[in-house]
Residue, then its C-alpha position, 0 to 999 in steps of 0.5 A: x422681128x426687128x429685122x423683118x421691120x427694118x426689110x418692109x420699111x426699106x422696102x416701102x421707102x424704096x417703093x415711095x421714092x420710085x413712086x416719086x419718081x415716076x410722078x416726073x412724067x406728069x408734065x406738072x410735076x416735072x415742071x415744078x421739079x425743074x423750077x426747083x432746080x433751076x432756082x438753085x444758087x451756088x451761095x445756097x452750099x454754104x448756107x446749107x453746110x451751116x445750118x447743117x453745122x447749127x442742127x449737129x450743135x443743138x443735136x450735141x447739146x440736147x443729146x449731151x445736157x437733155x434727158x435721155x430720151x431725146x436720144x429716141x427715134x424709131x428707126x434706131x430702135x429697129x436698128x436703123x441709123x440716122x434717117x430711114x430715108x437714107x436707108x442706112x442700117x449697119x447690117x451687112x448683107x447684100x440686101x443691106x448694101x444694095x439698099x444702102x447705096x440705091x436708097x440714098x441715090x433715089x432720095x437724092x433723085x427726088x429731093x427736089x419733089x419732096x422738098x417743094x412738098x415740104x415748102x408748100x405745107x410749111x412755107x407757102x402763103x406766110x409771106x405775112x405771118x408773125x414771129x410767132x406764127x413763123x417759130x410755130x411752123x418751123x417748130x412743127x416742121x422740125x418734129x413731123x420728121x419724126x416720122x422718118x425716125x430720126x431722134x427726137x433731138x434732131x427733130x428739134x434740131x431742124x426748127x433752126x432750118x425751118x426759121x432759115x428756110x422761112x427767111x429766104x421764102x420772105x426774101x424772095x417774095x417780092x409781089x407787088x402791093x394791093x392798089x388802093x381802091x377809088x372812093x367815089x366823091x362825096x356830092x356837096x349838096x349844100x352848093x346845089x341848094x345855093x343855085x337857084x337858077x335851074x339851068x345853072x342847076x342842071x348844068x351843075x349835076x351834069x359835071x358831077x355826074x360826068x365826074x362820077x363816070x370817069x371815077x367809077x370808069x377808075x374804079x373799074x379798072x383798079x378792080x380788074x388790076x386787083x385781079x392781076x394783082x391776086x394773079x401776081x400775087x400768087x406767082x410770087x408766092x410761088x417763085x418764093x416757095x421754089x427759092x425756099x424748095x431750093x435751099x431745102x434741096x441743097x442741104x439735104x443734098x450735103x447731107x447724101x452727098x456725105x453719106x456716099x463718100x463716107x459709103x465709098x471709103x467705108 
C-alpha cells in the first residue's frame, strides 16, 4: 500500500512539474522566469552553501536534543527520503531510478518558477514589516514545506532561510520615497480687514488668489508623481522579489546539484 502511494505521489510530483514547465510558454510567466534568472549573482553560491550549512546544523540539533517526532515527515513514512520534490525514495527498480533522476532535473528546471511563487507569497510587499511580522513569515514558510514531506526538524530548519531571504528582499528594495503632499497657504485675514482702501483690497486678493493658483498647480503635479511613485514603487518590489527568487533558486540548485553527483557516483 505504501508502495502504491509513494508511485502516485511521484507520479503527481512529475505531472506538476511538467505543468510547470509547460506554464513557460505563456509569455508572462516566461518573463518572470528569466528575470529570476538573470538576477542571479555569483556571491548568491556561497551565500546559499551557508545557509544551507545553518538549516543541516538546526536540523542535527533538533533531531539529536528534540523530541522524537521532529524526526517525522510524511514522505519518509511512505518510504521516501529527504523531500518528495526531489523524488528520492531508495527502492530499486527501473521506475524508482527513471524518476530518481528525471524528477530532480525537472525541479531543477522549474526552480525559477516555483521560487518566485514562494517569494510572492512570503516576501513581496514587506519592505515595511516589523522584526516580528518578518520571524512570523519566515516561520511559516518554514513549516508549509511540510507539505512536501520533509520532517518537521527540517521545517524549522528553514525559518533561518526565510529570515535570509527576507534581508536580501529589503536590500534590494530601493524605491523612491512618498513626496511630501502641498498644503495650501492659510489666508491672513486679519491683514484684509487692515486695508481700508478697497482698490488696495482687491489688489490684495488678486495676489493671494494668483498664489493659490501656482500652489494648487503644485499640488496637482505632486498628485500626478505620487502616481508614478505607486508605479515605481511596485517595480521595486518587484525587482526585489526577483533578487530574493534568485537566492531562493540558488540554494535549491546546491541542493539538486548535490543529489545528482551523489546519484552519479551511487
Amino acid at each position: 500500500m505504501l508502495t502504491l502511494l509513494s508511485i502516485a505521489f511521484l507520479l503527481l510530483i512529475a505531472y506538476s512539474l511538467g505543468a510547470a514547465l509547460r506554464s513557460l510558454r505563456v509569455g508572462p510567466v516566461r518573463e518572470e522566469y528569466l528575470r529570476v534568472v538573470r538576477a542571479v549573482r555569483w556571491w548568491m553560491v556561497p551565500l546559499a552553501v551557508a545557509g544551507l550549512v545553518v538549516v543541516v546544523a538546526v536540523y542535527t540539533v533538533l533531531i539529536a536534543f528534540g523530541p522524537a517526532w521532529m524526526a517525522w515527515g510524511w514522505w519518509s513514512t511512505l518510504g521516501g527520503e529527504g523531500n518528495v520534490n526531489l523524488g528520492q525514495t531508495g527502492n530499486e527498480g527501473l521506475f524508482w531510478s527513471v524518476t530518481g533522476w528525471l524528477i530532480p532535473v525537472g525541479f531543477a528546471l522549474a526552480v525559477p518558477l516555483l521560487a518566485r511563487q514562494e517569494e510572492m507569497l512570503f516576501r513581496h510587499g514587506t519592505e515595511n514589516s516589523t522584526a516580528l511580522q518578518t520571524l512570523t513569515r519566515s516561520f511559516v514558510f518554514g513549516l508549509v514545506h511540510l507539505v512536501a514531506g520533509i520532517p518537521i526538524a527540517a521545517a524549522l530548519g528553514l525559518t533561518v532561510l526565510g529570515l535570509v531571504w527576507a534581508g536580501m528582499y529589503r536590500l534590494a528594495f530601493h524605491g523612491p520615497r512618498m513626496p511630501a503632499l502641498v498644503a495650501a497657504p492659510a489666508v491672513n485675514w486679519g491683514e484684509y480687514e487692515s486695508i481700508s482702501d478697497t482698490r488696495e483690497r482687491l489688489a490684495w486678493l488678486g495676489q493671494r488668489l494668483a498664489g493659490l493658483d501656482a500652489e494648487v498647480a503644485a499640488l496637482q503635479e505632486r498628485n500626478r508623481s505620487r502616481a508614478e511613485w505607486e508605479a515605481d514603487w511596485e517595480k521595486a518590489r518587484e525587482r526585489a522579489t526577483d533578487v530574493a527568487a534568485a537566492a531562493h533558486s540558488v540554494s535549491n540548485w546546491c541542493v539538486i546539484g548535490l543529489l545528482l553527483v551523489l546519484l552519479a557516483f551511487a
